[in-house]
C-alpha positions in Angstrom: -20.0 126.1 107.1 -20.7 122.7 107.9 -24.4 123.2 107.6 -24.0 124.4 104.3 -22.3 121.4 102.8 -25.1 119.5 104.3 -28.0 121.3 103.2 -27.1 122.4 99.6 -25.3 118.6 99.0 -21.7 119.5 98.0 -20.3 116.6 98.9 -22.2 115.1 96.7 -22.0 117.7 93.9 -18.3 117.2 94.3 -18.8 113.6 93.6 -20.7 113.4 91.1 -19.0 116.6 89.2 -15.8 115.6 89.9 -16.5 111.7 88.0 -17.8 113.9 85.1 -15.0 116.3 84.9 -12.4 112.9 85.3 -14.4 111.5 82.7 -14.6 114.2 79.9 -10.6 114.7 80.7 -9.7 111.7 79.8 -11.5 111.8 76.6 -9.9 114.6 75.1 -7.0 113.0 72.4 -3.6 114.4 73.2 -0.4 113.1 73.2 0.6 115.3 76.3 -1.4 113.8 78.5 0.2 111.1 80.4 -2.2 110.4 83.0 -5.7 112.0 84.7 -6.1 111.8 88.2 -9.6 112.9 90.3 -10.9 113.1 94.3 -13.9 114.6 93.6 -13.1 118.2 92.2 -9.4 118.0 93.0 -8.2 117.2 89.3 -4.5 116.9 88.2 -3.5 116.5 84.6 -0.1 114.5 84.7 1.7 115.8 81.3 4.4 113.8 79.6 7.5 114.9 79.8 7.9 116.0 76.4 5.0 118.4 77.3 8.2 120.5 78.4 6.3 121.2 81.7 3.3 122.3 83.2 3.6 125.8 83.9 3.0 127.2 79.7 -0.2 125.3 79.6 -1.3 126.7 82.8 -0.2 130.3 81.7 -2.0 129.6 78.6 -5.6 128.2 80.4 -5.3 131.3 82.3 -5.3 133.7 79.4 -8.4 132.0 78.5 -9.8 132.6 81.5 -9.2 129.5 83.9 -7.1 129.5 87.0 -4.8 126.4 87.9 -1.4 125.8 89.4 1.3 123.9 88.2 3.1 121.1 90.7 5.3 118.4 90.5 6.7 120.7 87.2 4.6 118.5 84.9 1.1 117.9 86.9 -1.7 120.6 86.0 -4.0 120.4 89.1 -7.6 122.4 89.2 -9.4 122.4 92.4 -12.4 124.6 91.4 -15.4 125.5 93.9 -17.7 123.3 95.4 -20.6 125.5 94.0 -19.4 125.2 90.6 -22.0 123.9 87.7 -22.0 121.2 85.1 -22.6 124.2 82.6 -19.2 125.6 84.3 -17.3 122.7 83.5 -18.5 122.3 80.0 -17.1 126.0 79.6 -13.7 125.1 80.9 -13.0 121.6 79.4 -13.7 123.3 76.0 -11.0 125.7 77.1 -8.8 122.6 78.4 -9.4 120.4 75.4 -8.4 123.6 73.2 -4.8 124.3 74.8 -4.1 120.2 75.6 -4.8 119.2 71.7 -3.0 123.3 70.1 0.0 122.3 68.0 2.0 125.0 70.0 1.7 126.3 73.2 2.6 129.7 73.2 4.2 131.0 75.8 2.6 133.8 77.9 5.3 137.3 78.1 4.8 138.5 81.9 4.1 142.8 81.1 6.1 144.9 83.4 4.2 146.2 86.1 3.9 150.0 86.0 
């Protein structure tokens, strides 16, 4: 394992993806966003507290197609793979940007499981 972040760089990928990824977040205009925080791919999105929490907007990036985890109640926090691609991230943040900057956030309805 250790071998492999050696030889195909992803420490550095982290790095260097991880400044991008910080970078682009804090770009996107939203009032909800309090604060972005980064260690290479580890990313959390501090919301304010008039967000009403983290969990809906998580709920909400995972209809779209992105997993994340709500802690702290109003910190969204992404820790994608080391492997992952600049064309990867582009996908997401367009999803991120999309539910951050929505007028509404609605909330996902759990179905019951059969």
């Amino acid at each position: 394992a250790l071998k492999v972040l050696v030889e195909e760089n992803l420490v550095e990928n982290s790095a260097r993806l991880g400044s991008y990824l910080a970078e682009k977040l804090e770009a996107i205009d939203s009032d909800i966003i309090k604060e972005i925080r980064a260690i290479g791919l580890w990313v959390g999105i501090e919301l304010a507290p008039e967000a009403g929490g983290a969990r809906r907007y998580c709920e909400a990036l995972q209809e779209l197609g992105i997993l994340c985890k709500e802690t702290h109640k109003h910190v969204i926090r992404f820790a994608p793979p080391l492997v992952i691609t600049q064309d990867e991230i582009d996908w997401a943040l367009e999803r991120i940007a999309q539910v951050l900057t929505a007028d509404r956030v609605v909330e996902a309805t759990t179905q019951p499981v059969a």
